[in-house]
C-alpha positions in Angstrom: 217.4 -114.1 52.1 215.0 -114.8 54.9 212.2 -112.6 55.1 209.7 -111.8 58.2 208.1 -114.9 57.9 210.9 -117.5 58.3 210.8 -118.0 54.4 214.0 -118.3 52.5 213.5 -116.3 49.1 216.1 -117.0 46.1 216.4 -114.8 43.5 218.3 -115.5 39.9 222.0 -114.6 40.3 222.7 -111.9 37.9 218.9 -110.0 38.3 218.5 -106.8 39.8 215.5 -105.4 42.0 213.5 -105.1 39.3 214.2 -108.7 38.6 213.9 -110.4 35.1 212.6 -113.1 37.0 210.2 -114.0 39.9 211.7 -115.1 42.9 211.9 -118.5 43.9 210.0 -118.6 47.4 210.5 -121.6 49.9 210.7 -122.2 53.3 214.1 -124.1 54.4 212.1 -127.3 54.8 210.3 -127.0 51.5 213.9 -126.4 49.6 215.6 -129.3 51.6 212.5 -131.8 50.2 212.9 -130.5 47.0 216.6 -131.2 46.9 216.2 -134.8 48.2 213.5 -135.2 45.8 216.1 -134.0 42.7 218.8 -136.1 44.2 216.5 -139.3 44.3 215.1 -138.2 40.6 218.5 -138.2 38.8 219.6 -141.1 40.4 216.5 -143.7 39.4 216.9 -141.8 36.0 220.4 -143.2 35.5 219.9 -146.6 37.1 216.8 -147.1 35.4 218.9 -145.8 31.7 221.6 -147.7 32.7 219.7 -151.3 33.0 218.1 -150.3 29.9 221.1 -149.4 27.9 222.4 -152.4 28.9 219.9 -155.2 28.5 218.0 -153.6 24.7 221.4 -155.0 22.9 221.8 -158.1 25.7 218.1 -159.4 25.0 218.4 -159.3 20.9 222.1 -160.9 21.0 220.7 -163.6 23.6 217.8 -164.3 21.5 219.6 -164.6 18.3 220.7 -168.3 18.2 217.0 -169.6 18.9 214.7 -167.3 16.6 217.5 -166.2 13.8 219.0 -162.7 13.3 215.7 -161.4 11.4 213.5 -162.0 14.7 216.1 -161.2 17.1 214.8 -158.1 18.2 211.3 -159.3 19.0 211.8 -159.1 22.6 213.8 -155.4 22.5 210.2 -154.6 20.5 208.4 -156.0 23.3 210.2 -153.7 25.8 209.8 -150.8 24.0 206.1 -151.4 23.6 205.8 -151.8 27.2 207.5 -148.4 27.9 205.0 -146.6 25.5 202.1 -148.2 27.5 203.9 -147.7 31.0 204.2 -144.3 29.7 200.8 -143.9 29.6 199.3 -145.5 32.3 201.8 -143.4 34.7 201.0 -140.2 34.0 197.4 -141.3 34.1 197.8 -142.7 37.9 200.0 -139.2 38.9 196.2 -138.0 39.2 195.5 -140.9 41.6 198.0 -142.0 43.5 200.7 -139.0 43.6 204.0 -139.2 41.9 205.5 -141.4 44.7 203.3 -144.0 45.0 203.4 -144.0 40.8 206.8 -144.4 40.6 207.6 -147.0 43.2 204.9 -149.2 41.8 206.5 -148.6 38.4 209.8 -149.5 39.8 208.3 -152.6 41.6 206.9 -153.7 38.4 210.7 -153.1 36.8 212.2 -154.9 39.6 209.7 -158.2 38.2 210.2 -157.7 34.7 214.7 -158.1 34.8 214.2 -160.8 37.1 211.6 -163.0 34.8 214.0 -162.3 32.1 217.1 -163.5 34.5 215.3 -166.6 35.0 214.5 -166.9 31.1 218.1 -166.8 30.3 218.5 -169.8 33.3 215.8 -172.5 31.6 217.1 -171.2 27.9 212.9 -169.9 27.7 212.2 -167.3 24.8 208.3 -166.9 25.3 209.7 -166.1 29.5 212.5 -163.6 27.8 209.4 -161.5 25.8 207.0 -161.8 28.9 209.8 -160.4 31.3 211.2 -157.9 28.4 206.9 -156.2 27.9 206.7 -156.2 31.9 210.8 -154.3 31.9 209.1 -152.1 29.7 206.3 -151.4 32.1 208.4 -149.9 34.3 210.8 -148.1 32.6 207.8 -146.0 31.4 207.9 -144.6 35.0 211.7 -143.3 34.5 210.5 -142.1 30.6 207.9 -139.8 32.8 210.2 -138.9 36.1 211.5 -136.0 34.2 207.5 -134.2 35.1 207.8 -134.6 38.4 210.9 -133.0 38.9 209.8 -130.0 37.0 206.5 -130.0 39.5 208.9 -129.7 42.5 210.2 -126.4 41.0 208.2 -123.2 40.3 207.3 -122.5 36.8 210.3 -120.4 35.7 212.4 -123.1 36.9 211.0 -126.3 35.8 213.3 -126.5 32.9 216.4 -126.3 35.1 215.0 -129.6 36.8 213.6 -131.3 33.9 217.0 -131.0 32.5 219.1 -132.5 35.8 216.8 -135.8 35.1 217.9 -135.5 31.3 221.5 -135.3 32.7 220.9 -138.5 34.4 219.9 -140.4 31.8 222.6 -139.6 29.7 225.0 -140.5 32.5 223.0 -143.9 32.6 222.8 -144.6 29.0 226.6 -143.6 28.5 227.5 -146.3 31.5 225.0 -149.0 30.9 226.8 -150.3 28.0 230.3 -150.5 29.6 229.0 -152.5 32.3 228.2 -155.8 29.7 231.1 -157.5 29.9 231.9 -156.7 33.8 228.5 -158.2 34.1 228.4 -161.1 31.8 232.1 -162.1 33.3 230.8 -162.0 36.8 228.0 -164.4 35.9 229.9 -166.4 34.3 232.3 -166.9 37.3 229.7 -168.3 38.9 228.7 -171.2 36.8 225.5 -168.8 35.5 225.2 -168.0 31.6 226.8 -164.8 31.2 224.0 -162.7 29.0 222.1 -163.3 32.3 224.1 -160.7 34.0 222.6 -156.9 32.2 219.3 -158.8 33.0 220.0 -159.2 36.9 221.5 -155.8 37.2 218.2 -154.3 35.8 215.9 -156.5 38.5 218.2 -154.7 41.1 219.2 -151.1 39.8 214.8 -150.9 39.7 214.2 -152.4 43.0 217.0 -149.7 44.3 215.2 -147.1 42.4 212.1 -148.4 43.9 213.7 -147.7 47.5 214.9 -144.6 46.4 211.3 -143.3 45.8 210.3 -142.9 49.5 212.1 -139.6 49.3 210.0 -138.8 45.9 207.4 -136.0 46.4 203.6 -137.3 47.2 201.3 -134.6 45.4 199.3 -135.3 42.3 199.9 -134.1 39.0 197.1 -131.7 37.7 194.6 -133.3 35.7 193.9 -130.4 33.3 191.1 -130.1 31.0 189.8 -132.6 28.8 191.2 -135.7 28.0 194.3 -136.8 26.8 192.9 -138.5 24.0 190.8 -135.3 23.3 194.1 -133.8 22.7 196.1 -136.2 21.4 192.9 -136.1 18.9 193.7 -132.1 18.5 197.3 -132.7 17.4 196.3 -135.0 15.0 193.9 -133.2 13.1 196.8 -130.0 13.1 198.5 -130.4 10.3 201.7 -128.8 11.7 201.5 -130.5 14.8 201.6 -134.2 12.7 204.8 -132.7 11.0 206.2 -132.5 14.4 205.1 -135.5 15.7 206.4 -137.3 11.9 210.3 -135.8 12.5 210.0 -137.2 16.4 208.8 -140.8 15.1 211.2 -140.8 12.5 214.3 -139.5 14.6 213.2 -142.2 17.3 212.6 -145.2 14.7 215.6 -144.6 12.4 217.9 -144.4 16.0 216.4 -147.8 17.1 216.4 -149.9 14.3 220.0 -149.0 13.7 220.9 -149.2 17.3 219.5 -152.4 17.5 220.8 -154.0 14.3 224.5 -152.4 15.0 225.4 -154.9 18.1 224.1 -157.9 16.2 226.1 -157.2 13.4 229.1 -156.6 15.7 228.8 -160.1 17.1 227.7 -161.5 13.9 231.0 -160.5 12.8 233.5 -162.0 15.6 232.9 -158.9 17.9 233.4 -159.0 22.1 230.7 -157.6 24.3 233.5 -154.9 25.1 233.3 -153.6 21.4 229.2 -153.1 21.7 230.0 -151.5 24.6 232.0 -149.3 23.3 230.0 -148.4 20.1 227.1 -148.2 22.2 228.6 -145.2 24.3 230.3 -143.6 21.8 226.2 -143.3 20.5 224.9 -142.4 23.8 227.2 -139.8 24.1 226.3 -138.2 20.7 222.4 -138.8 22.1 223.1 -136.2 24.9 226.8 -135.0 25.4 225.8 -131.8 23.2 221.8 -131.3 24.4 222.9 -128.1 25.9 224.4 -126.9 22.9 221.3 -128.2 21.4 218.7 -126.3 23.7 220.9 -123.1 23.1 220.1 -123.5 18.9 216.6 -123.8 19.6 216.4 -120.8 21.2 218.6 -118.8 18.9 217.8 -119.8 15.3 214.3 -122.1 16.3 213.1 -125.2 16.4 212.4 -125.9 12.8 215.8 -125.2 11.4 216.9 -127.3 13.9 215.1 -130.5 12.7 216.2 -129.7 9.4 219.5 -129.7 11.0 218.9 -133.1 12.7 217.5 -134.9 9.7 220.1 -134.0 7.9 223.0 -135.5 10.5 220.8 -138.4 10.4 221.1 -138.8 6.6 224.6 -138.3 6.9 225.3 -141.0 9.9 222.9 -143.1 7.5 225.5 -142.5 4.3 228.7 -143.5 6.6 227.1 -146.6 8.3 226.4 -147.5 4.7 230.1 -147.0 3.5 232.0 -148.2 6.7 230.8 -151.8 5.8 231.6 -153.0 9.5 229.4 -150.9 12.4 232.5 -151.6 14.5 235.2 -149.9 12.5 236.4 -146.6 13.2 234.1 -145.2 10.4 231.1 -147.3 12.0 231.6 -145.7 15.7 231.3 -142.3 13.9 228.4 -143.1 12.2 226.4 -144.2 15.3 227.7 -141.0 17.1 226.3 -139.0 14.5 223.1 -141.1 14.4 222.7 -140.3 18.1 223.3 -136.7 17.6 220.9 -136.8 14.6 217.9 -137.7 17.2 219.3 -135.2 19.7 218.7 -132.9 17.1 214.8 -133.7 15.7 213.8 -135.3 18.7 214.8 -132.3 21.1 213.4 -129.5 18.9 210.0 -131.4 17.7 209.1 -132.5 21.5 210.1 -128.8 23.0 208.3 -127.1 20.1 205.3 -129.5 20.6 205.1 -129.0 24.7 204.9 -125.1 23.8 202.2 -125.1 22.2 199.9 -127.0 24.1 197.9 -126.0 26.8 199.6 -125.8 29.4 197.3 -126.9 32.0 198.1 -130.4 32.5 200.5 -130.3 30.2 202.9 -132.5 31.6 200.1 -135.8 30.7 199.2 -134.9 27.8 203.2 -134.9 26.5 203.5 -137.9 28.2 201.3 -139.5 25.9 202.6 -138.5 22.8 206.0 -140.2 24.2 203.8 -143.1 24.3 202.7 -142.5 20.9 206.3 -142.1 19.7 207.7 -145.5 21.5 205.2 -147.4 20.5 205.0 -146.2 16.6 209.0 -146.6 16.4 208.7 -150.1 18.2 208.7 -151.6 14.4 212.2 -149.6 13.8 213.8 -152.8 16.3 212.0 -155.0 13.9 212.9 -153.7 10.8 216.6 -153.1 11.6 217.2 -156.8 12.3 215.2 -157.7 9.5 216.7 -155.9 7.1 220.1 -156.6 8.8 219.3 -160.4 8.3 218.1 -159.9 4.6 220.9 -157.5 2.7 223.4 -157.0 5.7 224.5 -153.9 7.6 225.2 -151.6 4.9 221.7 -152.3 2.9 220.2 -151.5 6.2 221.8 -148.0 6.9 220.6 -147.2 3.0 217.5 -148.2 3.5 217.1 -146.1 6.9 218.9 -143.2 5.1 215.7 -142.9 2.8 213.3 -141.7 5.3 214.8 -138.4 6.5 214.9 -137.7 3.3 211.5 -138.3 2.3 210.8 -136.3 6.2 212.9 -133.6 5.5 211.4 -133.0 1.9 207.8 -133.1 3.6 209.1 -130.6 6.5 210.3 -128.3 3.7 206.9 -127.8 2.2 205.1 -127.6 5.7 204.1 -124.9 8.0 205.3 -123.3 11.4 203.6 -124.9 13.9 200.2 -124.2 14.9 199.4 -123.9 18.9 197.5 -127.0 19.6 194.4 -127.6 22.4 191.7 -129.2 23.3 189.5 -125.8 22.5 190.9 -125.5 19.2 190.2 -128.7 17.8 186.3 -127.9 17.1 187.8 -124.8 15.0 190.1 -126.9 13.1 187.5 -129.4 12.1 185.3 -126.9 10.7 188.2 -125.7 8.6 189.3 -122.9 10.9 192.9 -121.3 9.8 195.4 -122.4 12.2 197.2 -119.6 14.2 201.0 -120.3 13.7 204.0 -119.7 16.1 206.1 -118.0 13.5 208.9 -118.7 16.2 209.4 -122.1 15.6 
């Protein structure tokens, strides 16, 4: 409807006058920049996941015959390092510079990073590879954070329609970036170029088309809210609730990458084709995200804490088959790293959504964008670990080894209390031994 004052008001299908919901009020122009800003959103979200998904198993498999199987993954650990840190410093400059001048300079910075690691892979250079992997990172931080500013272009009540298109995206990117190794290491290799240097060039140029696709991104600045980040990033710490969310995030993300980084080194370890990690690879991605809506719709029916119990236990049990299957490439094996990626679906999705609720909400959106930082950069030793242990006692030693700690997470979430609402405010109260209020609800 248009009312008096040329302003085109949508309401929620379904509503009536009374309305369950408030309208969503825009003028025609003001909906048409949001929509270009979405449609530019979910596409850098799946180029950017794409790249990624794509060159993480490329750099460890590359980097294998120079530094062994057990230091493989250094420059994968590098990357995700960077992201933490990109992580950081974006939603930092969103104050600044706006969200479109902080994303194209995070894409820009992308674009360098896949194109020092193309021109590793040309001179055979493993101290160029980590460089160019920690500066990849650096910009796939901005797509980590992208998800915010799509939920700024939409009212409140909305925002979690649009966070969830740019969720959509990367699961389209993160399903297809694995499938596109071996058409990319083939086409290298048909020009007389090494053909691992192929994911690496299609990440220099999926970021500098991302970069281009920014112009279209919205300019305003994200609030700043009150306090600082680390003020309360200190206030989740000292809530004892609040660290058991934060544990069940760093365990889901740690155990997922150290398997997922060990399982396409073991694939080629074992007389594997780059089509075979591809393959495993997406059948993982897809457990990562193919059932997020069905995992939105627990949380809200049965709550976030049963649902990590729910996820730490699929983990365990993607742990147990990986274990048995012997081979991560086996029918067995592809089940196992579907399960592992539904596992993390699972945790990850109820632990971050429970821990953005209770937060304050003004400037929200910075302060969860450092705990993602907090969570990369904590599980960075999981890319470490999995090829260590891969490279010491083989793949099945491995997955027991990372079946232990959801275990040891789940026991410790069992004995734990709902979460506590976390801010900046509260953290004086809790340091002088104040009870925390709980959200029974989660």
């Amino acid at each position: 409807m248009v009312d008096a004052d040329g302003r085109e008001e949508v309401v929620s299908p379904g509503l009536g006058a009374a309305g369950a919901a408030p309208a969503d009020t825009a003028t025609r122009a003001e909906i048409s920049a949001r929509r270009r800003g979405m449609m530019a959103l979910f596409t850098t979200a799946t180029l950017m996941n794409a790249a990624m998904a794509a060159v993480a198993p490329t750099s460890t498999i590359w980097a294998e015959p120079y530094v062994g199987v057990m230091w493989s993954a250094f420059p994968q650990t590098l990357t995700i390092l960077g992201t933490g840190l990109g992580a950081l410093l974006l939603v930092r400059a969103t104050s600044w510079l706006g969200w479109r001048a902080s994303l194209m300079v995070a894409f820009a910075v992308g674009t360098l990073g896949g194109l020092i690691c193309f021109t590793a892979t040309l001179i055979e250079s493993i101290p160029l590879l980590d460089g160019g992997m920690f500066v990849l990172g650096l910009g796939v931080g901005g797509s980590i954070v992208s998800r915010y500013a799509a939920a700024e272009l939409y009212p409140s009540h909305r925002s979690g329609y649009a966070l969830g298109l740019v969720v959509a995206a990367g699961a389209v990117g993160s399903v297809g970036g694995p499938l596109l190794l071996y058409p990319m290491s083939s086409l290298m290799g048909s020009f007389g170029l090494p053909e691992l240097s192929g994911p690496f060039l299609l990440a220099a140029v999926v970021s500098a088309v991302a970069g281009l696709g920014g112009i279209t991104l919205p300019r305003h600045k994200a609030p700043r809210g009150e306090g600082s980040q680390l003020a309360v990033l200190g206030s989740v710490f000292r809530s004892g609730s609040a660290r058991m969310l934060l544990l069940v995030m760093i365990v889901s993300q740690l155990i997922m990458v150290a398997i997922m980084t060990a399982a396409p080194m073991d694939i080629i370890l074992k007389d594997g084709t780059l089509v075979v990690v591809g393959a495993a690879l997406a059948a993982h991605a897809g457990g990562m995200f193919i059932f997020a809506p069905l995992t939105g719709w627990m949380i809200d029916r049965i709550g976030a804490r049963k649902v990590m119990f729910a996820g730490l236990a699929v983990l365990v049990l993607a742990a147990a088959i990986g274990a048995g299957s012997t081979m991560s490439h086996t029918v067995l094996g592809s089940i196992s790293l579907f399960l592992l990626g539904y596992g993390w679906n699972l945790g990850f999705m109820a632990g971050s959504r429970t821990l953005a609720t209770t937060l304050a909400s003004n400037g929200q959106g910075q302060v969860v964008g450092a705990v993602d930082a907090v969570v990369w950069c904590v599980s960075a030793t999981g890319t470490i670990g999995g090829t260590a242990l891969l490279g010491a006692g083989g793949y099945s030693i491995m997955s027991e080894i990372m079946g232990i700690l959801p275990i040891v997470t789940f026991l410790l979430l069992l004995r734990s209390r709902p979460v506590a609402a976390v801010s900046p405010a509260a953290a004086p109260a809790a340091a002088a031994g104040t009870p925390e209020r709980t959200d029974e609800a989660a």
